[in-house]
N, C-alpha and C positions, 0 to 999 in steps of 0.2 A: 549619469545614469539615473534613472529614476527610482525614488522607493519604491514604488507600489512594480515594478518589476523585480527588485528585487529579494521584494517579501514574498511574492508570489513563486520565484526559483528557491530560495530558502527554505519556503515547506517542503519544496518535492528533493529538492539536495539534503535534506535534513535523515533521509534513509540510510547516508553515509554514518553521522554522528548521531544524532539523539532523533528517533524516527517518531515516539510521540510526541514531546515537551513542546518541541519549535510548533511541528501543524497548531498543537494545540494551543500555544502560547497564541501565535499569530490571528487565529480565529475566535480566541476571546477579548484582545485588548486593541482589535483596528476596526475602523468605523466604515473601513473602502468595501462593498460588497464584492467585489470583482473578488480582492484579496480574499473576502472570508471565504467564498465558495474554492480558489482554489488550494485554501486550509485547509478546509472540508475534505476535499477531494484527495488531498495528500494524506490527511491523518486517516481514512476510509482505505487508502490504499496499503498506509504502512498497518493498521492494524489485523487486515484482514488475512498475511502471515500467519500469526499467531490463533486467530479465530479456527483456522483451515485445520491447524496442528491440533488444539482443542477439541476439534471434532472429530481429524482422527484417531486420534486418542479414544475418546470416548466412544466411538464406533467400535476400535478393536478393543478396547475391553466387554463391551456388551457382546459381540461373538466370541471371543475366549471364555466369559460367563455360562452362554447358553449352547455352547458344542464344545463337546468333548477333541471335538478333530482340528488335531496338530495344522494339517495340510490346509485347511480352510481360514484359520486364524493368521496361519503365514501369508498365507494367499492377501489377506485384505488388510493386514502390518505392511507387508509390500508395496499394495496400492496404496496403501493409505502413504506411505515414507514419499515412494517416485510423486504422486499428487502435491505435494508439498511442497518439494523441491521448484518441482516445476512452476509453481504459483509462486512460489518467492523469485525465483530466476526474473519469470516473466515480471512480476509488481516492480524488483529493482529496476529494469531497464527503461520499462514504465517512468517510473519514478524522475531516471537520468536523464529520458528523450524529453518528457512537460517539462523538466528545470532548464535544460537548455533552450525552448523553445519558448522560455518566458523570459528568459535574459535575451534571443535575438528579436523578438516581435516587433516591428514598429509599432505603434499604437498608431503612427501618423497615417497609416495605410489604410484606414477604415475599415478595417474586418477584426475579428475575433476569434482567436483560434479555442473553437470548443473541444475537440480533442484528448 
């Protein structure tokens, strides 16, 4: 099997164990472009989780701030919880279908799965 297939599945499988360290290891200490972009792509995927949660966070406490109303604060603590969920749900499986699709690829095949 090849490295650079495997370094490539490693970033996106790295969501299981350490979801920044590997993308980001991988992307600073390999010379293959192919490989850095799909670092990129993985440590972009695994971080933006967290970015999601951070904003809504900080969305509801700016409406708990500036209204007084119970209903409207739970209203968008709500959306803001289900939105979350749902974007991590989706980035994981994200994540699982590019890792496996970079350990099957031939590369002998002439195409490139940009995906």
């Amino acid at each position: 099997m090849n490295s650079h297939k495997v370094a490539k599945s490693l970033s996106y499988f790295s969501i299981l164990f350490a979801p920044i360290a590997v993308p980001l290891f991988i992307w600073v200490f390999t010379d293959d472009k192919e490989v850095q972009h799909h670092a990129k792509t993985a440590l972009a995927t695994h971080v933006l989780p967290a970015i999601s949660l951070f904003l809504s966070f900080t969305i509801f406490s700016l409406v708990q701030i500036s209204t007084d109303s119970a209903n409207t604060a739970g209203f968008i603590a709500f959306t803001a919880v289900v939105s979350f969920i749902i974007v991590s749900i989706l980035l994981f499986f994200f994540n699982i279908i590019r890792g496996v699709k970079m350990l099957v690829h031939d590369e002998t095949e002439g195409y490139y799965i940009t995906e």
